[in-house]
mmCIF file of the N, C-alpha and C atoms, coordinates in Angstrom:
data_MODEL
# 
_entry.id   MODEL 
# 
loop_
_atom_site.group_PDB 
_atom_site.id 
_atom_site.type_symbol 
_atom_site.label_atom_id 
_atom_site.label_alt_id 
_atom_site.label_comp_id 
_atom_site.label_asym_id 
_atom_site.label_entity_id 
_atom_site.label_seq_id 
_atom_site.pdbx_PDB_ins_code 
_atom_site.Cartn_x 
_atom_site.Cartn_y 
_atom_site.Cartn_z 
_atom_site.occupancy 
_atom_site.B_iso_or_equiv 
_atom_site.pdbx_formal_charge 
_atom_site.auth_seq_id 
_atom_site.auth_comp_id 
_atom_site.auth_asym_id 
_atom_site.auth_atom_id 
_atom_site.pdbx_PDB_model_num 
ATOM 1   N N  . UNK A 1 1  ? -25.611 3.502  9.508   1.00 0.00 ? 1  UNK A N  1 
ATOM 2   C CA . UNK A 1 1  ? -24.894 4.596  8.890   1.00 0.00 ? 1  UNK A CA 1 
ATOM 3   C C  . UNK A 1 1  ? -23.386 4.480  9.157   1.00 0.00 ? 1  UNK A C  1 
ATOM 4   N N  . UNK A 1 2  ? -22.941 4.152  10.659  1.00 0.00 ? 2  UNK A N  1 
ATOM 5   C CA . UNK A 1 2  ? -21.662 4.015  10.347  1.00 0.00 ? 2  UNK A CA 1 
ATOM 6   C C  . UNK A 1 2  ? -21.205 3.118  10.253  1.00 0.00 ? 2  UNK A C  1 
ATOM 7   N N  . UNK A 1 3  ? -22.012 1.842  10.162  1.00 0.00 ? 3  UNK A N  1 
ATOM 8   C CA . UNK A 1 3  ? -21.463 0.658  9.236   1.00 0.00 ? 3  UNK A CA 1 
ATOM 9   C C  . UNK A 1 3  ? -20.997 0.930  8.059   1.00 0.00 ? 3  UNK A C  1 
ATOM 10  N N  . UNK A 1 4  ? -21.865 1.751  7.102   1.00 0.00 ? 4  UNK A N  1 
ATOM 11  C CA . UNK A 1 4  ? -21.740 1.851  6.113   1.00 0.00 ? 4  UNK A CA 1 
ATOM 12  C C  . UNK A 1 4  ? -20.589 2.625  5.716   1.00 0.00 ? 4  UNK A C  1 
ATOM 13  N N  . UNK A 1 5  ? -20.617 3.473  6.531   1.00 0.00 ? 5  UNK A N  1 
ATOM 14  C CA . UNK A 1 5  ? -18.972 4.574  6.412   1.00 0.00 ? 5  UNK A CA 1 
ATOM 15  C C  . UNK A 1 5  ? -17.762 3.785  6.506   1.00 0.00 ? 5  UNK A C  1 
ATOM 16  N N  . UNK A 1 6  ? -17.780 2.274  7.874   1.00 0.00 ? 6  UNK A N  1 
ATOM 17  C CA . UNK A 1 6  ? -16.531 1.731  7.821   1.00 0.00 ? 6  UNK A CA 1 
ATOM 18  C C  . UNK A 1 6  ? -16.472 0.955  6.685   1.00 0.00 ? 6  UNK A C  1 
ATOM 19  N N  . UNK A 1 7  ? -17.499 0.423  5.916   1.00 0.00 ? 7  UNK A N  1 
ATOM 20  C CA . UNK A 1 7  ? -17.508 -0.397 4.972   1.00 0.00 ? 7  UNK A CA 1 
ATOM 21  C C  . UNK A 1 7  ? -16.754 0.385  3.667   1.00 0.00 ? 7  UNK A C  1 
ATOM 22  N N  . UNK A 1 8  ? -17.201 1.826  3.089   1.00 0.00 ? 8  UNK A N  1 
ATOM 23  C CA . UNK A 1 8  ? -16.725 2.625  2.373   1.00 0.00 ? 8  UNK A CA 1 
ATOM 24  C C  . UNK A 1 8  ? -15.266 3.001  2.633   1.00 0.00 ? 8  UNK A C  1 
ATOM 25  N N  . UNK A 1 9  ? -14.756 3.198  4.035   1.00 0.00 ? 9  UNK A N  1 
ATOM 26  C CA . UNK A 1 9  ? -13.374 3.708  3.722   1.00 0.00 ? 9  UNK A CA 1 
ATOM 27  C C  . UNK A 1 9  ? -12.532 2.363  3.809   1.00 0.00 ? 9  UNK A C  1 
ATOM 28  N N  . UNK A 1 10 ? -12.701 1.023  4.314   1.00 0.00 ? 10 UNK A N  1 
ATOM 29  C CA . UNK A 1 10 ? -11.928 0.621  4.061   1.00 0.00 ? 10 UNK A CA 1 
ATOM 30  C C  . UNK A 1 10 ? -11.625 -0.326 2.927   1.00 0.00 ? 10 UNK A C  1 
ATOM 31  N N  . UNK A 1 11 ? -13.031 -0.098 2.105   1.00 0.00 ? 11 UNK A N  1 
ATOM 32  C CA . UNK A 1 11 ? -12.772 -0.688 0.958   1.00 0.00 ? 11 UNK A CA 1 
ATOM 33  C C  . UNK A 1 11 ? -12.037 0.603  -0.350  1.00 0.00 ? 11 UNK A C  1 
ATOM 34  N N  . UNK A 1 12 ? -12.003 1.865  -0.115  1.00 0.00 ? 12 UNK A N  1 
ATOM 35  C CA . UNK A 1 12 ? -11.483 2.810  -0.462  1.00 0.00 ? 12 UNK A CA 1 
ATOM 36  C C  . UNK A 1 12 ? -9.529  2.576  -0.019  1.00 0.00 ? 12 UNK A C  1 
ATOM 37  N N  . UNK A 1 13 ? -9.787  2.226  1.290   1.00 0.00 ? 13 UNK A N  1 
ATOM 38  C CA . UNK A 1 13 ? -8.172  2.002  1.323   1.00 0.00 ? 13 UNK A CA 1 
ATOM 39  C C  . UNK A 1 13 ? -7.752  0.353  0.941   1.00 0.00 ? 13 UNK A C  1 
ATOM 40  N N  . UNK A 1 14 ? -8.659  -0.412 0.981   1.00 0.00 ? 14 UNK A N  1 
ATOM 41  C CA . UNK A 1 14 ? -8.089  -1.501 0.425   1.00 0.00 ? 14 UNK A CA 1 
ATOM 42  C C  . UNK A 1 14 ? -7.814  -1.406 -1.255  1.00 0.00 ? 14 UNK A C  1 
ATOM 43  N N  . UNK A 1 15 ? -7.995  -0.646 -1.695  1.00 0.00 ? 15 UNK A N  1 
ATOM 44  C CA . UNK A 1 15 ? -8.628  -0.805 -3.744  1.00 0.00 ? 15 UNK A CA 1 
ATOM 45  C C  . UNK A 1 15 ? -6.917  0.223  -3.321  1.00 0.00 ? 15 UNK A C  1 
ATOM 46  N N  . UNK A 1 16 ? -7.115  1.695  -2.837  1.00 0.00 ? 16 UNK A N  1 
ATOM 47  C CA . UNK A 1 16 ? -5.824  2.045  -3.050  1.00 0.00 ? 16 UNK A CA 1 
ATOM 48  C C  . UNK A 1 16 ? -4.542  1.204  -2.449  1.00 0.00 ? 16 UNK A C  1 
ATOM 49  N N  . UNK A 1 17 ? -4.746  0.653  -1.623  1.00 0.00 ? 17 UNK A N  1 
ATOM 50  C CA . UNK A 1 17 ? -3.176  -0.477 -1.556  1.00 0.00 ? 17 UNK A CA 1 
ATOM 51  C C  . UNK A 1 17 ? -3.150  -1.297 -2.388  1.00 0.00 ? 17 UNK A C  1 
ATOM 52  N N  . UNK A 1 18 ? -4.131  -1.713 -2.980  1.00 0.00 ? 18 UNK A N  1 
ATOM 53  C CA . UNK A 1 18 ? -3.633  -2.592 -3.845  1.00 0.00 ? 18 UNK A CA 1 
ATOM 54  C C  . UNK A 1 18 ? -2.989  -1.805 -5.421  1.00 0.00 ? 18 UNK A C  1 
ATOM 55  N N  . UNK A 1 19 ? -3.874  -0.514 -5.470  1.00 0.00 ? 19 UNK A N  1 
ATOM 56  C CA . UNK A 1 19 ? -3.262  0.011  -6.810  1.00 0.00 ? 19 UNK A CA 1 
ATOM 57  C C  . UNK A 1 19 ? -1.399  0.669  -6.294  1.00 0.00 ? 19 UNK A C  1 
ATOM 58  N N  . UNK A 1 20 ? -1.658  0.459  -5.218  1.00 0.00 ? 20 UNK A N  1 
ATOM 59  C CA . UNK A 1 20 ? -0.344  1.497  -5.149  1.00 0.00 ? 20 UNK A CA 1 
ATOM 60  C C  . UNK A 1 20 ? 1.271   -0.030 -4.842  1.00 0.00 ? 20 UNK A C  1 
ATOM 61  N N  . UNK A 1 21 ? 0.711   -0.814 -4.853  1.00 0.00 ? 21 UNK A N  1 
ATOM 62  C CA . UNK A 1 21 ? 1.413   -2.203 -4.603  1.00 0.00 ? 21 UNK A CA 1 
ATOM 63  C C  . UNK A 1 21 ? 1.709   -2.465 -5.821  1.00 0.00 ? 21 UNK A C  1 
ATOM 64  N N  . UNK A 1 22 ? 0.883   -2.527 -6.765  1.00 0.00 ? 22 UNK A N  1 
ATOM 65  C CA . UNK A 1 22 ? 0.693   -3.124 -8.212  1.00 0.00 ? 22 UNK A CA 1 
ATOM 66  C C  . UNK A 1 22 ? 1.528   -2.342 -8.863  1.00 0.00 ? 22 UNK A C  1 
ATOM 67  N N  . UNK A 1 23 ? 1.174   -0.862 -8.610  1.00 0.00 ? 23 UNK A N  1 
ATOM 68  C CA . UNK A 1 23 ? 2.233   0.456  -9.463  1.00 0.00 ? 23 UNK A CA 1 
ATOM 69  C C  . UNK A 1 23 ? 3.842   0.078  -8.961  1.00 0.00 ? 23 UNK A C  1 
ATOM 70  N N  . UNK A 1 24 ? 4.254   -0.082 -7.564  1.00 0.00 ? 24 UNK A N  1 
ATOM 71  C CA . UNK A 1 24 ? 5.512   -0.068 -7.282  1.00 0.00 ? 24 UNK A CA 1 
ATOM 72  C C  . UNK A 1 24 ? 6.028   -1.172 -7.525  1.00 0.00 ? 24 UNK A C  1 
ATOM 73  N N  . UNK A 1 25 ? 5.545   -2.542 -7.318  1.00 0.00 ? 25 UNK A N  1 
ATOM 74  C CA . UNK A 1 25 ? 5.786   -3.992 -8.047  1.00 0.00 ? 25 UNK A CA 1 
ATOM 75  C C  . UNK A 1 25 ? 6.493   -3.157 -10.325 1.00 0.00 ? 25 UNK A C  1 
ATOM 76  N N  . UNK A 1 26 ? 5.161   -2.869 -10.797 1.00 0.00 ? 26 UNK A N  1 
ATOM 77  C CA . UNK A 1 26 ? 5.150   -2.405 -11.969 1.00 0.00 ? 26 UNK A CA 1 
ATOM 78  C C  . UNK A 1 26 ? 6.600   -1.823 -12.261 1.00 0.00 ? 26 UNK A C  1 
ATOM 79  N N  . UNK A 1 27 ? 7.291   -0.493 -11.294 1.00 0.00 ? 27 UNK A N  1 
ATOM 80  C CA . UNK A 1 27 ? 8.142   0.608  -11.763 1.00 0.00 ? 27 UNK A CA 1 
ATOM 81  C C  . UNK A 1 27 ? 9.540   -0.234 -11.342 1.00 0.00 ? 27 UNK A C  1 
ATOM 82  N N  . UNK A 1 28 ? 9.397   -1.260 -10.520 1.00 0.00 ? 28 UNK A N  1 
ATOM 83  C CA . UNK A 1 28 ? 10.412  -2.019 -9.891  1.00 0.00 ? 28 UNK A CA 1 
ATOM 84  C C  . UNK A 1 28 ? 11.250  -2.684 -10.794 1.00 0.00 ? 28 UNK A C  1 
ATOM 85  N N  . UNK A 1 29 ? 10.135  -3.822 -11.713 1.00 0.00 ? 29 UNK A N  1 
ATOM 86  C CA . UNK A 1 29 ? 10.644  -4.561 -12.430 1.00 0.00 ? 29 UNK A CA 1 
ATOM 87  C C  . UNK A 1 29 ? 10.898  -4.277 -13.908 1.00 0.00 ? 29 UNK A C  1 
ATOM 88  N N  . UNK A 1 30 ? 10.382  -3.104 -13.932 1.00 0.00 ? 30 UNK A N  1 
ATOM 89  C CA . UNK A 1 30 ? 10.653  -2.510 -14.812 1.00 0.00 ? 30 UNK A CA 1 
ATOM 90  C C  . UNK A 1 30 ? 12.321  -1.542 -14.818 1.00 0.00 ? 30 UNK A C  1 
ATOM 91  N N  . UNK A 1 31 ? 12.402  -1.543 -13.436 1.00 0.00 ? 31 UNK A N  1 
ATOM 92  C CA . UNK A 1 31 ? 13.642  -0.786 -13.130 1.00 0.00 ? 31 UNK A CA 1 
ATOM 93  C C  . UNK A 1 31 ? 14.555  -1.853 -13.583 1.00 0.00 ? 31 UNK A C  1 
ATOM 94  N N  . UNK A 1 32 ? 14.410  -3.026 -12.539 1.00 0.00 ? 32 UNK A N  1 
ATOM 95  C CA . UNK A 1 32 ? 15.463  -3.783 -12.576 1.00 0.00 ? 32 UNK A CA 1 
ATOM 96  C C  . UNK A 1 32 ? 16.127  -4.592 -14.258 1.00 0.00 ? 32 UNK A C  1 
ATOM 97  N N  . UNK A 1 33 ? 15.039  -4.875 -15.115 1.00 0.00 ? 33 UNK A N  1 
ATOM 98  C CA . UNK A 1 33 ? 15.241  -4.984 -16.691 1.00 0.00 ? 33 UNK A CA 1 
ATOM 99  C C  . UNK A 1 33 ? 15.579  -3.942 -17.584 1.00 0.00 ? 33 UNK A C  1 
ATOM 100 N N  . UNK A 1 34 ? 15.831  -2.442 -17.187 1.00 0.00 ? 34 UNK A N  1 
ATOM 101 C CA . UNK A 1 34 ? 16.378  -1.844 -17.789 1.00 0.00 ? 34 UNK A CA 1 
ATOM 102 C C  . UNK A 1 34 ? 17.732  -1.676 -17.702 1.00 0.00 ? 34 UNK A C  1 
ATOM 103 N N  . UNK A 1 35 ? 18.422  -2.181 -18.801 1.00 0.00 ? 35 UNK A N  1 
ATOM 104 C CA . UNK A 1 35 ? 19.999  -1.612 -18.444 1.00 0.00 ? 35 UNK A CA 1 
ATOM 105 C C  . UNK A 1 35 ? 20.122  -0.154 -18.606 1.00 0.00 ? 35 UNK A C  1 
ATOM 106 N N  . UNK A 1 36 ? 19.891  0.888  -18.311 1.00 0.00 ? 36 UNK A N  1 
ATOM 107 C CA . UNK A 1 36 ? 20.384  2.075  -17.990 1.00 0.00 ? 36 UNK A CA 1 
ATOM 108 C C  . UNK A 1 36 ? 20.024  2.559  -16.463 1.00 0.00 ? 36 UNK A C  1 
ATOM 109 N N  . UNK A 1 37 ? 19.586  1.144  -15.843 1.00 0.00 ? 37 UNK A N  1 
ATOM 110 C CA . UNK A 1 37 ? 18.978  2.099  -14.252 1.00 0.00 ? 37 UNK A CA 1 
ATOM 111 C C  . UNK A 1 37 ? 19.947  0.912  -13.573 1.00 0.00 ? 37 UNK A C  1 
ATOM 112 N N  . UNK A 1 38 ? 20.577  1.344  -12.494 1.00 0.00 ? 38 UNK A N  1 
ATOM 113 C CA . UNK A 1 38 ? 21.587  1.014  -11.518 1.00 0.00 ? 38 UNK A CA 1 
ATOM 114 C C  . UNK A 1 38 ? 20.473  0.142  -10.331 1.00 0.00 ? 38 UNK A C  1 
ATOM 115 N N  . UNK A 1 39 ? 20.201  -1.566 -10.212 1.00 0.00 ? 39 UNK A N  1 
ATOM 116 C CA . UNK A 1 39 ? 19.774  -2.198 -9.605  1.00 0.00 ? 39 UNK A CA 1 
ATOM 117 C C  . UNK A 1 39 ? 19.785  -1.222 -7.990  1.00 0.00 ? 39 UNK A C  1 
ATOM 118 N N  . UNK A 1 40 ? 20.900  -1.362 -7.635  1.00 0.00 ? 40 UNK A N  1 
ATOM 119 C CA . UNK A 1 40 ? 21.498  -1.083 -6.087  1.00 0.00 ? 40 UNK A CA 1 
ATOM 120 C C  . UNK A 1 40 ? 20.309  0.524  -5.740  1.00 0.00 ? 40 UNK A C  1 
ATOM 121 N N  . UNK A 1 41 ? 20.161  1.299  -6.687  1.00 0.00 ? 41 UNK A N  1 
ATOM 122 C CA . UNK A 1 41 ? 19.737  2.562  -6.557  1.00 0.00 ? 41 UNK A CA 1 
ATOM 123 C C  . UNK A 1 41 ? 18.241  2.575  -6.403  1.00 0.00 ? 41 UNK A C  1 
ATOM 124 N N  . UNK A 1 42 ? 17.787  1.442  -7.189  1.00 0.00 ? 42 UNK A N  1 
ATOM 125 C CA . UNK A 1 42 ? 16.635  0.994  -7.182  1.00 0.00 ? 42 UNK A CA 1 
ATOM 126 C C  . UNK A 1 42 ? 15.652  0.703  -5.751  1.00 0.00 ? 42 UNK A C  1 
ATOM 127 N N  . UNK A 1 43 ? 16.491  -0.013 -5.068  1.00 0.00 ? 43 UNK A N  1 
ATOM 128 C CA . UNK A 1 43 ? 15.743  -0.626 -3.754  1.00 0.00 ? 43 UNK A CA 1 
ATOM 129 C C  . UNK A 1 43 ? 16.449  0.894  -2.736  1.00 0.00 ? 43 UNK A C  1 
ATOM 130 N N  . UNK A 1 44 ? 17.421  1.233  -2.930  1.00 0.00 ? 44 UNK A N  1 
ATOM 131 C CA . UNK A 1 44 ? 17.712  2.401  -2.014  1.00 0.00 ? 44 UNK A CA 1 
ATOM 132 C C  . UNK A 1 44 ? 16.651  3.287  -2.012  1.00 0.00 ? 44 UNK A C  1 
ATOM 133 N N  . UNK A 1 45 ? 15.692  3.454  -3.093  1.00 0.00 ? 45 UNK A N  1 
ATOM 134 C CA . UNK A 1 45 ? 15.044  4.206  -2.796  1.00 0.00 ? 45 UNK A CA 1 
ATOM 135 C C  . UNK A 1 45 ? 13.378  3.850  -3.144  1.00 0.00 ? 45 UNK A C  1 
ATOM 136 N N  . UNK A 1 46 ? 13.210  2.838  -3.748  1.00 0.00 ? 46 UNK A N  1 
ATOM 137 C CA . UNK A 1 46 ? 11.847  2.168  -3.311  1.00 0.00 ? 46 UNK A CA 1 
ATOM 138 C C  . UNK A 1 46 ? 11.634  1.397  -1.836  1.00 0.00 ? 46 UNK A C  1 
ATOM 139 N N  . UNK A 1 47 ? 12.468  0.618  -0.972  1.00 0.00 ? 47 UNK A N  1 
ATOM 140 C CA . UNK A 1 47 ? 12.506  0.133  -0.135  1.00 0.00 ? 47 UNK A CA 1 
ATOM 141 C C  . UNK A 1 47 ? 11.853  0.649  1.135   1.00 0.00 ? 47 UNK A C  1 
ATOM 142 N N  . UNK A 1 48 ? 12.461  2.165  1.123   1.00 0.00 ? 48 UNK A N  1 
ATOM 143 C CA . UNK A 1 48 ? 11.661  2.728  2.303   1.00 0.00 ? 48 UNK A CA 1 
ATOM 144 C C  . UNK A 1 48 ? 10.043  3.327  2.395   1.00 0.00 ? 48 UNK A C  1 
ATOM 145 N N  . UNK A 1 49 ? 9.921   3.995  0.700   1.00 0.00 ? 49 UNK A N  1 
ATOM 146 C CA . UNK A 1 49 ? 8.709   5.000  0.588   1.00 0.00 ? 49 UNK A CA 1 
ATOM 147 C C  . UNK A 1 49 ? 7.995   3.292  0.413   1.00 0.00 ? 49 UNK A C  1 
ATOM 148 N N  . UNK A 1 50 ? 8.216   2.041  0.321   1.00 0.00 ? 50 UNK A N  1 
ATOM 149 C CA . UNK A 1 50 ? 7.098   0.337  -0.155  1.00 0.00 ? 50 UNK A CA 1 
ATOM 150 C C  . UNK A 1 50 ? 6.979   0.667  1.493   1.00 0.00 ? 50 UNK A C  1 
ATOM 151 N N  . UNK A 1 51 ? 7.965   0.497  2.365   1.00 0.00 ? 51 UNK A N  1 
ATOM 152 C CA . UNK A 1 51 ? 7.557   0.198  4.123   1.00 0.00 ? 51 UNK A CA 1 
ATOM 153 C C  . UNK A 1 51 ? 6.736   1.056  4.382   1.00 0.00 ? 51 UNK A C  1 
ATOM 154 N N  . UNK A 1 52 ? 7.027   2.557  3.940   1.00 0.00 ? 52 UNK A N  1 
ATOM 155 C CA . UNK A 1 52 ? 6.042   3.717  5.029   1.00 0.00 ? 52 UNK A CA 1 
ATOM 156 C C  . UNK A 1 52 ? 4.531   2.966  4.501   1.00 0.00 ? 52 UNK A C  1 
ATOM 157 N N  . UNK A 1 53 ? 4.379   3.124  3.267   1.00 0.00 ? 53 UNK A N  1 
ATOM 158 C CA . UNK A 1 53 ? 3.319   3.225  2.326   1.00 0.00 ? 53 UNK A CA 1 
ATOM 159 C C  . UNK A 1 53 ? 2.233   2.059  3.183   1.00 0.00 ? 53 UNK A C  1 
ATOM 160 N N  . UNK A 1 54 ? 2.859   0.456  3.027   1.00 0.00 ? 54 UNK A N  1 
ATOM 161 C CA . UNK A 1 54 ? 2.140   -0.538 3.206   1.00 0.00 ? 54 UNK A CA 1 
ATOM 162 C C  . UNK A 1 54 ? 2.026   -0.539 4.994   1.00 0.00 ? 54 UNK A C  1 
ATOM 163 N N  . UNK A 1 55 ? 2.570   -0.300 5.710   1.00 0.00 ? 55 UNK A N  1 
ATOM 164 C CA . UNK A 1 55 ? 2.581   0.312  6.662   1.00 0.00 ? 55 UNK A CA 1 
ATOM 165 C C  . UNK A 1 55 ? 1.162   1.594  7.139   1.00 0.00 ? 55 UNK A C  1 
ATOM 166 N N  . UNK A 1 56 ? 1.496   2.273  6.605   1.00 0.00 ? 56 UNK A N  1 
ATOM 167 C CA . UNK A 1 56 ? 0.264   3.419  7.021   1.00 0.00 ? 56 UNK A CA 1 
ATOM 168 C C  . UNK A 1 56 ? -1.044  2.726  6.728   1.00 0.00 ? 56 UNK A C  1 
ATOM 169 N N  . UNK A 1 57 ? -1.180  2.123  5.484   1.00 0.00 ? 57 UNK A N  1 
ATOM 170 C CA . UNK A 1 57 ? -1.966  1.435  5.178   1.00 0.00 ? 57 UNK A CA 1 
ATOM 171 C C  . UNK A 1 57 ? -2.830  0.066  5.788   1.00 0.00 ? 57 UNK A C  1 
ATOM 172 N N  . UNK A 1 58 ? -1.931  -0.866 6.604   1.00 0.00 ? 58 UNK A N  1 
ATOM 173 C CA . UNK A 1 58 ? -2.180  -1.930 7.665   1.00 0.00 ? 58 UNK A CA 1 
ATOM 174 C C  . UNK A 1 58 ? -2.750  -1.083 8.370   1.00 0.00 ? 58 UNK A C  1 
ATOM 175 N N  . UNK A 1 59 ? -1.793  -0.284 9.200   1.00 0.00 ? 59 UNK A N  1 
ATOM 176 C CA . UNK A 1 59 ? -2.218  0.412  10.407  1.00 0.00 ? 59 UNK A CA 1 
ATOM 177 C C  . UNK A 1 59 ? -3.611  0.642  10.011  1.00 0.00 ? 59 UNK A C  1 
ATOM 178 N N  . UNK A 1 60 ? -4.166  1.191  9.352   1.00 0.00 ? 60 UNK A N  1 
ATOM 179 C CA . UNK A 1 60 ? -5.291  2.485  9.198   1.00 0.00 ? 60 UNK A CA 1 
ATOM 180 C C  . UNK A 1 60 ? -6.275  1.220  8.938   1.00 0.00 ? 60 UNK A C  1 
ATOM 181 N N  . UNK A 1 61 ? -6.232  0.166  8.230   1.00 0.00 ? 61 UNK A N  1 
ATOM 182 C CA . UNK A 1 61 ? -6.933  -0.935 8.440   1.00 0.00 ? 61 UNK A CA 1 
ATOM 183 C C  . UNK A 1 61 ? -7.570  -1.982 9.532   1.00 0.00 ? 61 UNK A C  1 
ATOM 184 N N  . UNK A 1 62 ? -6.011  -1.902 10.212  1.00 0.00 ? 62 UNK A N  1 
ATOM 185 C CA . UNK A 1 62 ? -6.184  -2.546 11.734  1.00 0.00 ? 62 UNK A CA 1 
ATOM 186 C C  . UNK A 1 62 ? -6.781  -1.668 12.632  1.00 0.00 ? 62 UNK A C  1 
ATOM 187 N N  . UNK A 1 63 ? -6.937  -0.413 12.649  1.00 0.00 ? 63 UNK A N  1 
ATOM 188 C CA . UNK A 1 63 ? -7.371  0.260  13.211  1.00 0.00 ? 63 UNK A CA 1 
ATOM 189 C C  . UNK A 1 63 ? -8.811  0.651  13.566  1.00 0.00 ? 63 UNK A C  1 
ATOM 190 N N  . UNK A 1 64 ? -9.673  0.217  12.212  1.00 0.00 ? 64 UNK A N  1 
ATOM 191 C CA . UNK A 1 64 ? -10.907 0.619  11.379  1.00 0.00 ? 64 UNK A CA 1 
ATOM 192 C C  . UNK A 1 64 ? -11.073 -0.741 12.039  1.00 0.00 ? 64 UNK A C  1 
ATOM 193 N N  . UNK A 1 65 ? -10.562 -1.863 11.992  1.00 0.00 ? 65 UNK A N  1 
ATOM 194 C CA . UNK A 1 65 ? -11.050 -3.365 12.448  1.00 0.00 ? 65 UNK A CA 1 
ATOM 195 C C  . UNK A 1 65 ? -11.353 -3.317 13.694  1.00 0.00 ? 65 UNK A C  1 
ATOM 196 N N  . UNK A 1 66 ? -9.924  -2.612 14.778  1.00 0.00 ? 66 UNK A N  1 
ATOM 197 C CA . UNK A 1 66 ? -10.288 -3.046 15.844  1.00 0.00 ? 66 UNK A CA 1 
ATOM 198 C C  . UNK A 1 66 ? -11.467 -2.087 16.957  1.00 0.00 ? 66 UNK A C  1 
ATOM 199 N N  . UNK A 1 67 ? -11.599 -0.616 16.289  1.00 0.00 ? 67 UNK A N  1 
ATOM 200 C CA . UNK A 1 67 ? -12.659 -0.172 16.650  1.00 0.00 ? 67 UNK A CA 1 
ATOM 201 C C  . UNK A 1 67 ? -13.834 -0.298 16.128  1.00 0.00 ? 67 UNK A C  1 
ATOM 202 N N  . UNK A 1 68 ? -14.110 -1.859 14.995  1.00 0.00 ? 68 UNK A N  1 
ATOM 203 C CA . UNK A 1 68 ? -15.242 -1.727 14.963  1.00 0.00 ? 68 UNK A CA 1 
ATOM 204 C C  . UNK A 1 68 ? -16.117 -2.221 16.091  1.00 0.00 ? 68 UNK A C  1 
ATOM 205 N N  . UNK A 1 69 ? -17.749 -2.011 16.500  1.00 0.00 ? 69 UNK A N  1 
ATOM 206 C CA . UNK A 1 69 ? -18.265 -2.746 17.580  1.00 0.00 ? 69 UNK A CA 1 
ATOM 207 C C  . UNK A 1 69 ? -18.639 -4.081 16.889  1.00 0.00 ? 69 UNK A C  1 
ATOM 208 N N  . UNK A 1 70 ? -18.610 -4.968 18.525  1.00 0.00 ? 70 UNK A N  1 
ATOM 209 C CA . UNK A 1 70 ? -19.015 -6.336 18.140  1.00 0.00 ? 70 UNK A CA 1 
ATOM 210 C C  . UNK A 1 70 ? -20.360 -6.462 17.264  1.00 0.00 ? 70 UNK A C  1 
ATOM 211 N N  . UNK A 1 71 ? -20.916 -7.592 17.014  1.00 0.00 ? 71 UNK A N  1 
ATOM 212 C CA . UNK A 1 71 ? -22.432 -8.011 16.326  1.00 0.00 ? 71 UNK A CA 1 
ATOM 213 C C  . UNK A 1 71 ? -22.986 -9.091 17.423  1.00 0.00 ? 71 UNK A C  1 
# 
């Protein structure tokens, strides 16, 4: 049973990092090819909310790993 629970959330947080990687990759380059959006403004403010994000995300992974028990 709680195999099965670690198996569920961290494939729940792996599917959302990857959608949420893919979306900010997506709004990025899309930023940077538009001429009406200011490059420089771009990373000022994707740069930090990409660190927290992929960040919380490792953590909560490494975390789920290292308390799982041995086999």
């Amino acid at each position: 049973m709680k195999e099965r629970l670690i198996f569920v959330i961290t494939t729940m947080v792996s599917v959302t990092l990857c959608l949420v990687v893919l979306s900010m990759v997506g709004v990025l380059l899309f930023g940077l090819f538009n001429e009406k959006v200011d490059n420089n403004k771009i990373f000022e403010l994707i740069g930090p909310a990409f660190q927290m994000i992929i960040g919380g995300f490792i953590g909560l992974l490494a975390g789920i790993k290292l308390n799982e028990p041995e086999k």
